[in-house]
C-alpha positions as CSV (number, residue, x, y, z in Angstrom):
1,X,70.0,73.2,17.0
2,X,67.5,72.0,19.6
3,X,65.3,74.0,17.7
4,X,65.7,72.6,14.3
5,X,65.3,69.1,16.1
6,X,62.2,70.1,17.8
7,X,60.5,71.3,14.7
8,X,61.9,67.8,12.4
9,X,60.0,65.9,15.0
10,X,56.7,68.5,15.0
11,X,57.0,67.9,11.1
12,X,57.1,64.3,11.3
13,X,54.1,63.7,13.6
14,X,51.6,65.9,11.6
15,X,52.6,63.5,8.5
16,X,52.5,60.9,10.4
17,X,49.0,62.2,11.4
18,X,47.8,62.8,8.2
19,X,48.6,59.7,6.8
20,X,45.9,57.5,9.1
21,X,42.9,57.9,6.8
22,X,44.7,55.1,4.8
23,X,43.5,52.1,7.4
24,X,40.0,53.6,7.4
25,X,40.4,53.6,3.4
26,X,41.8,50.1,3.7
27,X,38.6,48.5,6.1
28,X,36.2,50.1,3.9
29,X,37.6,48.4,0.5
30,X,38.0,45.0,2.8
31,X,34.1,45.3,3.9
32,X,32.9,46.2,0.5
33,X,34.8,43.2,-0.9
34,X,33.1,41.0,1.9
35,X,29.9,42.2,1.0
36,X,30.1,42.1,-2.7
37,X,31.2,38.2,-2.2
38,X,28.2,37.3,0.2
39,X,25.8,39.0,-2.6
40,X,27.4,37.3,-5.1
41,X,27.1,34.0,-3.2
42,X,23.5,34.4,-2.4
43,X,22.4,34.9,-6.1
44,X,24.8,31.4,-7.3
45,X,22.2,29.5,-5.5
46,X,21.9,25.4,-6.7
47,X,17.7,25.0,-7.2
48,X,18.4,21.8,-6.5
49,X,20.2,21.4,-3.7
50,X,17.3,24.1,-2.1
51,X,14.6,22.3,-3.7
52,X,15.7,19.3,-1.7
53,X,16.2,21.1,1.6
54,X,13.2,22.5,1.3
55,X,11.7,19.1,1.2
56,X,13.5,17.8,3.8
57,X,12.5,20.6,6.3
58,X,9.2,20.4,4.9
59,X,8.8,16.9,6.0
60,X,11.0,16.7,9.0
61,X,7.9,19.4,10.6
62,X,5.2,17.3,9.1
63,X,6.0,14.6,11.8
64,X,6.9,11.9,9.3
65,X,9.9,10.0,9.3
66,X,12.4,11.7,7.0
67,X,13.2,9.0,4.1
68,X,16.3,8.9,4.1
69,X,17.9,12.2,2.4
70,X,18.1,10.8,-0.9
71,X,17.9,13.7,-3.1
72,X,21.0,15.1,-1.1
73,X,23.2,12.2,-1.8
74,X,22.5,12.0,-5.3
75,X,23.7,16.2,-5.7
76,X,26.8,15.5,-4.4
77,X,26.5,15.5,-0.4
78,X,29.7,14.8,1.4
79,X,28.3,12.2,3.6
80,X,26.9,8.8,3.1
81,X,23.7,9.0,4.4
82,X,22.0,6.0,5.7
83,X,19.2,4.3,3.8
84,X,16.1,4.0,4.5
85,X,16.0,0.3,6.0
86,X,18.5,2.0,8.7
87,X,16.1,4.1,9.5
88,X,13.2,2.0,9.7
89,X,11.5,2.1,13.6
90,X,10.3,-1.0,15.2
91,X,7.0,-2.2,14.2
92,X,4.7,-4.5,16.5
93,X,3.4,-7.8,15.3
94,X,-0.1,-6.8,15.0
95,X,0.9,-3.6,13.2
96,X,3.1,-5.6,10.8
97,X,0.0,-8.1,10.6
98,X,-2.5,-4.8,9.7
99,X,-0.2,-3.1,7.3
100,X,0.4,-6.7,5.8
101,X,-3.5,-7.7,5.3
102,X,-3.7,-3.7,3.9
103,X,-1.4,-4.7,1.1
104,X,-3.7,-7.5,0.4
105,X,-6.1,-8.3,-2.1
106,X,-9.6,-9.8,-1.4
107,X,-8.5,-12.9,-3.4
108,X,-5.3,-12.6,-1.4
109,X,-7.3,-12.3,1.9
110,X,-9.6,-15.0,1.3
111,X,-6.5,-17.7,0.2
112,X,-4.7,-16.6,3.7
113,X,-8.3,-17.1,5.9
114,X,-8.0,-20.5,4.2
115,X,-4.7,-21.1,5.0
116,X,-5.1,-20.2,8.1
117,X,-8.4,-22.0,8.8
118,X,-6.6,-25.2,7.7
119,X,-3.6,-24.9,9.7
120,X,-6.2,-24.5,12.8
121,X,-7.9,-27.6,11.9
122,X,-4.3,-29.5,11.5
123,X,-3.8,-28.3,15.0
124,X,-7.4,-29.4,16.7
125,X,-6.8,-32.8,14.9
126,X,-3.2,-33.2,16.6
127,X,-4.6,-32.5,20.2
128,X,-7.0,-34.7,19.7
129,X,-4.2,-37.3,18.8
130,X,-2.4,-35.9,21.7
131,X,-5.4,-36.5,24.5
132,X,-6.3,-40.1,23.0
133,X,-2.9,-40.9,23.6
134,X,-2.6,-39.9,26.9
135,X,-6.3,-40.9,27.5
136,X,-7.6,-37.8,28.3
137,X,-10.1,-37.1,25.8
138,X,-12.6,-36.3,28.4
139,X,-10.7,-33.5,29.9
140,X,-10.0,-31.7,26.5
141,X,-12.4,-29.8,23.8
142,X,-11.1,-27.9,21.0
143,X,-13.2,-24.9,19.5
144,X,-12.8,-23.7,16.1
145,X,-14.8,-20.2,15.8
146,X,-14.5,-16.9,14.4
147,X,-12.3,-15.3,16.6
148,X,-9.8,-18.2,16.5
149,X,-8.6,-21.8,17.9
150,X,-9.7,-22.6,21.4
151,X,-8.0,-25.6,23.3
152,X,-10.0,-26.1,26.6
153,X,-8.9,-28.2,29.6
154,X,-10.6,-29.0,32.5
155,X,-9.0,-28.4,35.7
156,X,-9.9,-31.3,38.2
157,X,-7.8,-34.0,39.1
158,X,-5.8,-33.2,35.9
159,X,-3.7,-29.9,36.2
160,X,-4.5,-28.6,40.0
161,X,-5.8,-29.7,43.3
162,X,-8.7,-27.5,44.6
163,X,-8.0,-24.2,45.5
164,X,-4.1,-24.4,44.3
165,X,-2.4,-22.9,41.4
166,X,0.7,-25.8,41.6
167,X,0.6,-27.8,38.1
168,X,0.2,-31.8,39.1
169,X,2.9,-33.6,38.1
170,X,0.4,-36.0,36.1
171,X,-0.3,-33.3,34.0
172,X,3.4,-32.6,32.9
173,X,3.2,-34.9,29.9
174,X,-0.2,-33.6,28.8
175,X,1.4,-29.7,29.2
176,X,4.7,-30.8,27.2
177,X,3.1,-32.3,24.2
178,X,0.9,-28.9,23.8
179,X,4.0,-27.4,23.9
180,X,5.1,-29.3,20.9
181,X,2.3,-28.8,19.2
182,X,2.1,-24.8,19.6
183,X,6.1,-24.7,19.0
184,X,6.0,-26.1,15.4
185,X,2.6,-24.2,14.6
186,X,5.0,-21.3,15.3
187,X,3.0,-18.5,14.2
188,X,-0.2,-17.2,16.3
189,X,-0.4,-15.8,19.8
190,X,-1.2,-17.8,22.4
191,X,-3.7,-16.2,25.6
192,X,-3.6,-18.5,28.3
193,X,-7.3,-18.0,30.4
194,X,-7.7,-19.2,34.2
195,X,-11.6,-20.0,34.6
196,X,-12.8,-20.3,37.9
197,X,-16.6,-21.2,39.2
198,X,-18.5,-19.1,41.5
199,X,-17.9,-20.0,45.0
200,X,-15.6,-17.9,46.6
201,X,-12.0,-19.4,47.5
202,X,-10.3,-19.4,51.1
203,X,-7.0,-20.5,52.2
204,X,-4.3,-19.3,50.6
205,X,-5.7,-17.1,47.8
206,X,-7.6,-13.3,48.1
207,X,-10.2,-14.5,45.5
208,X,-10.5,-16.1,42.8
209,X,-8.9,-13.7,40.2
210,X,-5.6,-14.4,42.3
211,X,-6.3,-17.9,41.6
212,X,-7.0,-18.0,38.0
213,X,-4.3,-15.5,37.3
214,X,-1.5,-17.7,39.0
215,X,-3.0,-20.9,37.1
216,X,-2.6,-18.9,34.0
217,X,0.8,-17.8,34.3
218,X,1.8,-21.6,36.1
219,X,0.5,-22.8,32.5
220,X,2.3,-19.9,30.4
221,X,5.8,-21.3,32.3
222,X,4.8,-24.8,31.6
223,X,5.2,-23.6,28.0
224,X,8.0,-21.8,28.0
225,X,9.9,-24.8,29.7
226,X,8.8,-26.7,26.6
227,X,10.4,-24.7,24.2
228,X,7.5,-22.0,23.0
229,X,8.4,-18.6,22.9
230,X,7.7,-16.4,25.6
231,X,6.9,-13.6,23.1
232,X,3.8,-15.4,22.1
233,X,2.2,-16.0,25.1
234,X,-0.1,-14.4,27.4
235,X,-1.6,-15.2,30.9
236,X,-4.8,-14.3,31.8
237,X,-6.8,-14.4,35.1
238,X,-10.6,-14.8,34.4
239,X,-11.9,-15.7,37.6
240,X,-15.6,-16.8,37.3
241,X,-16.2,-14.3,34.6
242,X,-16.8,-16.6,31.4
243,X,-19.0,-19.4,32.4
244,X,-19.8,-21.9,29.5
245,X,-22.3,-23.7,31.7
246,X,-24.2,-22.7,34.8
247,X,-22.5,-22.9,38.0
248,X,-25.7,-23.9,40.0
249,X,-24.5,-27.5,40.1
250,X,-21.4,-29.7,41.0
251,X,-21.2,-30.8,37.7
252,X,-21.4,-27.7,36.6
253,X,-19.3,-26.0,38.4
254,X,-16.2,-28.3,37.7
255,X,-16.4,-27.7,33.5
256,X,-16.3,-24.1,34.5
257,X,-13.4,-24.9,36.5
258,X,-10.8,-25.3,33.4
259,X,-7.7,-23.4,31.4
260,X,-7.9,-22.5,28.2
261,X,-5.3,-21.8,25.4
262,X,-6.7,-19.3,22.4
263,X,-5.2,-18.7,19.0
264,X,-6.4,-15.4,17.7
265,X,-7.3,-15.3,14.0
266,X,-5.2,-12.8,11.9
267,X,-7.5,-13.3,9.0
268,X,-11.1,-12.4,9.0
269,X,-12.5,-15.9,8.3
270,X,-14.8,-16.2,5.1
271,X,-16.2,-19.2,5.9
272,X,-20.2,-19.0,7.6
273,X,-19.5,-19.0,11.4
274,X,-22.9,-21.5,11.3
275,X,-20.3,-24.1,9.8
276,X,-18.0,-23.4,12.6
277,X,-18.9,-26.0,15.2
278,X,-17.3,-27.6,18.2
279,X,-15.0,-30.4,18.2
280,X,-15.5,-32.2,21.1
281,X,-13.6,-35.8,21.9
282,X,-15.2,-39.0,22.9
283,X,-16.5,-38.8,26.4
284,X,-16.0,-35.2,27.1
C-alpha cells in the first residue's frame, strides 16, 4: 500500500514537471504581443505633432527664445501653454529705443528728430523762464546740440560753497523748479556732470573727482526729492576733465566750476549741427 502511494506521488510530480513549459510558452506570447504593439505604435506616428517637435527642439538649441509652442496647442496638447507676451524677457530702455527707431521709416525718423528737437527747445525756453524768474540768468546756459539738451549752472555762490558738495539752501528753489520742468518732459535720461577747475582741492575731499562726484549725486537727490524718477537719472563726477574755457584765470576758472544736466537725443537730429547754436541768457 505504501508502495502504491509512493509511486501516485512519483506519477504526480513528473506531470507536474512536464507541464512547466506552459509559463515559458505564456512569457513568450506576452513579449511578442508587447513587441508587436510598440512596432505598431512607432509606424502610427502624427507628422504633425513631429513636425512640430522637431521645430521646437530645433529652436530651443538655436539659442532663441522658443515662441511660445503654438503649433502644439493647436494639434490638440493637453496643456495651455502660455503665449508669447508671457514669455517675453525684459528689455532695457535703450534696446526698446533701438528696436523701436529699427521699425522706423526715414520719414518716420525724420518726424520723431523733429518732435524731439521741438520738445528740447520747449524745454530751454522754460528754464530760461525759470532763471529770469528767480533772477539768475547769469548763472544758467542752455545748449541745444547734436548729442542732446544741455542745462549748465554755474557753481559759485549759487549751489555750493568752495570746496563743499552740501547744496545751498538758496539754491533749493532754483533745483525744485528744474525738477518740474524735467518731471513733466517725462521722457529722456537725465546725466548729471560735476565739473571742477584745475587746482587741486584740500580739506575734506581726496581730489577733485570725490568732489564733483558728491556734487553730482547731491544734485541727482535734489531731483528725486522733487518728484523725477530716479530711473532717469544719472550722476556723474567729471573732475576738471571737460573745461569749456581755460582755467589759467579766476574768471575762468569759476565757469569751469559748474553742474550740468544733459538730455541725450534718441533721434539722430536731421537738422545742420551749424544751425545748432547756444542759447545763452542775458548777462551770462
Amino acid at each position: 500500500m505504501s508502495g502504491r502511494k509512493k509511486k501516485h506521488k512519483g506519477g504526480h510530480e513528473d506531470g507536474h514537471v512536464d507541464e512547466r513549459w506552459l509559463l515559458t510558452y505564456a512569457d513568450l506570447i506576452t513579449l511578442l504581443m508587447s513587441l508587436f504593439m510598440v512596432l505598431w505604435s512607432i509606424s502610427s506616428v502624427n507628422i504633425s505633432k513631429y513636425e512640430d517637435l522637431q521645430r521646437s527642439l530645433a529652436e530651443a538649441f538655436s539659442g532663441k527664445v522658443m515662441p511660445g509652442g503654438q503649433g502644439i496647442k493647436q494639434n490638440g496638447g493637453s496643456e495651455s501653454i502660455p503665449t508669447p507676451a508671457e514669455n517675453t524677457p525684459m528689455i532695457s530702455q535703450d534696446q526698446t529705443n533701438a528696436d523701436s527707431k529699427s521699425r522706423m521709416t526715414k520719414i518716420q525718423q525724420k518726424s520723431a528728430a523733429k518732435h524731439e528737437n521741438d520738445a528740447f527747445k520747449e524745454v530751454q525756453k522754460q528754464v530760461q523762464q525759470l532763471a529770469n524768474e528767480q533772477k539768475l540768468s547769469g548763472k544758467i546756459k542752455t545748449t541745444l546740440s547734436k548729442d542732446g539738451l544741455h542745462i549748465r549752472i554755474t557753481t559759485d555762490d549759487l549751489l555750493f560753497d568752495s570746496g563743499s558738495a552740501e547744496i545751498k539752501p538758496k539754491a533749493g528753489p532754483l533745483l525744485a523748479g528744474l525738477g518740474d520742468l524735467l518731471r513733466a518732459e517725462g521722457t529722456h535720461q537725465v546725466v548729471v556732470k560735476g565739473h571742477t577747475d584745475n587746482v587741486p582741492i584740500t580739506g575734506r575731499y581726496r581730489s577733485n573727482w570725490n568732489l564733483s562726484g558728491d556734487r553730482a549725486a547731491n544734485v541727482v537727490l535734489a531731483l528725486i526729492k522733487a518728484k523725477v524718477a530716479g530711473g532717469r537719472l544719472t550722476a556723474a563726477g567729471r573732475a576738471d576733465q571737460e573745461p569749456v574755457t581755460s582755467n589759467e584765470s579766476a574768471a575762468g576758472r569759476s565757469i569751469n566750476r559748474r553742474v550740468e544736466l544733459w538730455l541725450p537725443r534718441v533721434f539722430t537730429q536731421a537738422t545742420d549741427p551749424a544751425k545748432l547754436t547756444d542759447s545763452v541768457f542775458p548777462g551770462s
